[in-house]
C-alpha positions in Angstrom: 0.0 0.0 0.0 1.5 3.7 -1.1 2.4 6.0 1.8 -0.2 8.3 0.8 -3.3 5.6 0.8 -1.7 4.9 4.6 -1.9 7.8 5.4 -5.6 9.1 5.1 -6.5 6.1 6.6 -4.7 7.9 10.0 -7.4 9.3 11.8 -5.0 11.8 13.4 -3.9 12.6 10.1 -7.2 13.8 8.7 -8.0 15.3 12.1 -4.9 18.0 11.5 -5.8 18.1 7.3 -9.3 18.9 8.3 -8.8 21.1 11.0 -5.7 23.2 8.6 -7.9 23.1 5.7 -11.2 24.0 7.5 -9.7 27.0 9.5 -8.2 28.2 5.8 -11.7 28.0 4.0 -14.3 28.7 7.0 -13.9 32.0 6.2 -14.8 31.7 2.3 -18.1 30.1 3.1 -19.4 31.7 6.2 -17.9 35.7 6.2 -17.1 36.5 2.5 -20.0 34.6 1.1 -23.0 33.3 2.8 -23.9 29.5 3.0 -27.1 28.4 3.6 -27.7 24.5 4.9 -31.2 22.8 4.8 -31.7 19.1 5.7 -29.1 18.3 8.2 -32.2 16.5 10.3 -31.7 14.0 7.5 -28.1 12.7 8.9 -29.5 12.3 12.7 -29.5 8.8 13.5 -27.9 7.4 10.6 -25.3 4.1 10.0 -22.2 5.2 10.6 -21.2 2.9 7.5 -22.8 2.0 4.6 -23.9 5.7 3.4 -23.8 7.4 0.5 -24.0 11.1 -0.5 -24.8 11.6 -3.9 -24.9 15.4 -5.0 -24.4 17.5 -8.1 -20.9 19.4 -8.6 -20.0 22.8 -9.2 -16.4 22.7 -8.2 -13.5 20.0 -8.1 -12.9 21.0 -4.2 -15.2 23.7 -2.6 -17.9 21.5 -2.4 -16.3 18.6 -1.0 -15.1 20.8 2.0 -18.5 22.5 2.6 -19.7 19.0 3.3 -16.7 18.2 5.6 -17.7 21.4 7.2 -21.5 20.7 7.7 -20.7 17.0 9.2 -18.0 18.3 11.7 -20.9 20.8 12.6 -23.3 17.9 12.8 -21.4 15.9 14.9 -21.3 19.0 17.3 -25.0 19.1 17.2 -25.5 22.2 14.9 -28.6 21.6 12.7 -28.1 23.7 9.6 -25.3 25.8 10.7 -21.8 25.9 11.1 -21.5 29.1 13.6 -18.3 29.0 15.1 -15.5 26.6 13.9 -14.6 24.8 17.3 -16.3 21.4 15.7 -12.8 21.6 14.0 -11.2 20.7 17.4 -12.7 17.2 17.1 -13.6 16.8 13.5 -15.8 14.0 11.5 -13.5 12.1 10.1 -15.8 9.1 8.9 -15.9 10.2 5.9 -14.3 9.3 2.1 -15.2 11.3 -1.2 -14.9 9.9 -4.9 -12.7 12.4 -7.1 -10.9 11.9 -10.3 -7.1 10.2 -10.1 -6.3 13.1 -13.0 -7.8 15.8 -11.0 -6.3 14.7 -7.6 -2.6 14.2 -8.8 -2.7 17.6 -10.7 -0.6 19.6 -8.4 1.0 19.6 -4.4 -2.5 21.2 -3.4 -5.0 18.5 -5.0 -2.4 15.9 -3.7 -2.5 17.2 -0.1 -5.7 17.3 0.0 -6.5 13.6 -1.0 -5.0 13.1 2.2 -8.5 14.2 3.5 -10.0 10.8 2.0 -10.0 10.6 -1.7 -10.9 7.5 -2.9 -9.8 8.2 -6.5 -11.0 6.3 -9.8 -10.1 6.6 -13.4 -12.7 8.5 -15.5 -13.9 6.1 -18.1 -15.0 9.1 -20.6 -12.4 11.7 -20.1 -8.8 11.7 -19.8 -5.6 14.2 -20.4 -8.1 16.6 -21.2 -9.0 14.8 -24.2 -12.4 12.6 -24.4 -11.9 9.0 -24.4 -13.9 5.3 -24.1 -12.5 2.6 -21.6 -13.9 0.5 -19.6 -14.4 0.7 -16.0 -11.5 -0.4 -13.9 -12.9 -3.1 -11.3 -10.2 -2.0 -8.9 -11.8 1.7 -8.7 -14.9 0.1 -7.6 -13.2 -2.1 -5.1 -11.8 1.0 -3.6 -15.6 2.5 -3.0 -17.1 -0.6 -2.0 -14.2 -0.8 0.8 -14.6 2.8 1.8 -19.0 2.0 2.2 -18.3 -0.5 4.4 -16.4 1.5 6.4 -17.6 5.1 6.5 -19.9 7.3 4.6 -19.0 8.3 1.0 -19.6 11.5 -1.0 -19.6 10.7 -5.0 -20.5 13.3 -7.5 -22.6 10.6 -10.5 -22.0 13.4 -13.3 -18.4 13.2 -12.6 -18.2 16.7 -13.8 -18.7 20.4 -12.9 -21.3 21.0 -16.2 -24.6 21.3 -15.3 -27.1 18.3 -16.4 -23.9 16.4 -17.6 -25.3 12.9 -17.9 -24.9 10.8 -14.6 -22.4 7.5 -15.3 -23.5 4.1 -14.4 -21.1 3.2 -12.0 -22.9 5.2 -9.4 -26.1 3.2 -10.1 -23.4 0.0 -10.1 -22.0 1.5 -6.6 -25.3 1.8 -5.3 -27.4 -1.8 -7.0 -23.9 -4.3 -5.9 -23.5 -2.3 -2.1 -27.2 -1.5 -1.3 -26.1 1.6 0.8 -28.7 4.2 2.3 -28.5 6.8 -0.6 -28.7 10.7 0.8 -29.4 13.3 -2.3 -28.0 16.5 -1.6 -28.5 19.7 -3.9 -25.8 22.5 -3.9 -25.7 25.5 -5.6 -24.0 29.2 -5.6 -20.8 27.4 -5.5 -20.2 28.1 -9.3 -20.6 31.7 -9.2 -18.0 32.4 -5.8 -15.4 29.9 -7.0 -13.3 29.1 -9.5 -13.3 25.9 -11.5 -11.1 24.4 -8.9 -13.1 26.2 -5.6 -9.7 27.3 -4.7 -10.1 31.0 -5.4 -12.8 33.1 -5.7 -14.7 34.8 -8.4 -17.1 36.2 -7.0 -17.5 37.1 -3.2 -20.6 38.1 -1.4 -22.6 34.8 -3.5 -25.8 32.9 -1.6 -23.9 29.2 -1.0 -26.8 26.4 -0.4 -26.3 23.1 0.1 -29.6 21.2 0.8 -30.0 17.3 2.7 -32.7 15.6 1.5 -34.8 12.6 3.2 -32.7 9.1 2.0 -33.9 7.7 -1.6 -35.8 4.3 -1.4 -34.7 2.8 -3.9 -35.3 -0.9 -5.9 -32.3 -2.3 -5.4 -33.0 -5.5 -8.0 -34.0 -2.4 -10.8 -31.7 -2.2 -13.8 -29.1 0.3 -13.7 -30.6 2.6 -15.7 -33.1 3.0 -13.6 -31.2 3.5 -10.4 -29.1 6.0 -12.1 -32.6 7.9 -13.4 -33.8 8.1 -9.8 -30.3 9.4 -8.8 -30.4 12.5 -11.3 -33.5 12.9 -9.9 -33.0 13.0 -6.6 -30.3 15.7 -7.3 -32.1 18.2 -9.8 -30.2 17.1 -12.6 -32.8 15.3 -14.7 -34.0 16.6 -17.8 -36.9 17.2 -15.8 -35.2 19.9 -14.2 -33.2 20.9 -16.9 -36.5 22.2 -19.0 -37.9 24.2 -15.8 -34.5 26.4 -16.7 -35.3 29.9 -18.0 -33.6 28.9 -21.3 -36.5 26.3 -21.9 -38.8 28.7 -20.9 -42.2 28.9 -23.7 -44.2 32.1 -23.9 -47.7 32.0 -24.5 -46.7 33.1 -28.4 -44.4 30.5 -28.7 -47.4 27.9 -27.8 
């Protein structure tokens, strides 16, 4: 096993990354933008294993952080808040999140930070910046399936920051072969204050919300097309959603 996979596995170890990276970003998300949190009733009383976040993305790190944020808060019995950052003392550490191998190795900063817990996978579409088609790689999905039975996960099914990208299979595969409790979460702002990366900002002042919603029940013996259309869903990314958009929007003329 590599160092840096023994590593994150070191509670202390992502007890000091959270609490250096949560003191660096608190202030992005609570004093020069504003986050708003809904749902976090939703994660009382949960397994402690076995759970999966599935959420739409808007930025390859921001967003990942907001949620290690919100369930340091929760364990400190905040409901949709983070107020002061003294959960950071004793952060939530049961935690993994699904991110690109590309993305994560692309500098000192994304490689710190997979310290935090990134379980990292190959992207079967897109590599080098170029698109591609391979197949999936078994051993990615090993890695998740080990990190469920441990912890809770946070995967992003679009696998990209474009909104109403497709959603890929393997998170309906994830979810059909592991049977987790699946929690939907809907973000949003987090495009217009951050970069690309979430490492900068673009825009300060920006309404951050990240909302919890009630876990999916969910047919685990459906197809996995299915699974992964109840996913998009769950998330706001459907085409359902994706017509209520002001750019689909039909005037009476236009009828």
């Amino acid at each position: 096993m590599k160092v840096t996979e023994r590593l994150k596995n070191i509670r202390l170890v992502r007890s000091l990354i959270y609490g250096f990276v949560g003191i660096l970003t608190y202030p992005g998300l609570v004093i020069w933008n504003r986050i708003r949190i809904e749902g976090t009733e939703h994660l009382k009383n949960i397994p402690k294993h076995n759970v999966l976040f599935v959420s739409n993305h808007q930025t390859y790190f921001a967003d990942v952080i907001a949620f290690i944020h919100i369930f340091c808060a929760v364990k400190w019995r905040k409901q949709n808040r983070l107020g002061l950052p003294y959960y950071l003392l004793n952060p939530f550490t049961n935690l993994y999140f699904v991110a690109a191998e590309e993305t994560m190795n692309g500098n000192w900063i994304s490689r710190f930070f997979k310290l935090a817990g990134a379980v990292t996978v190959k992207r079967t579409w897109r590599a080098d910046g170029r698109d591609i088609i391979r197949d999936r790689d078994e051993s990615d999905t090993y890695k998740i399936d080990q990190a469920l039975n441990k912890s809770w996960v946070i995967t992003f099914p679009q696998g990209t920051t474009k909104p109403f990208a497709p959603g890929r299979k393997g998170t309906a595969h994830i979810i059909k072969n592991n049977q987790p409790l699946v929690v939907p979460v809907v973000i949003n702002g987090f495009w217009r204050a951050f970069n690309k990366t979430g490492l900068s900002f673009k825009k300060k002042g920006s309404r951050l919300s990240i909302r919890f919603k009630e876990p999916m029940v969910i047919d685990y013996t459906q197809p996995v097309e299915v699974i992964l259309e109840q996913v998009m869903e769950a998330i706001e990314q459907s085409k359902n959603y994706m017509m209520r958009g002001k750019h689909h929007f039909i005037t009476l003329l236009d009828k």
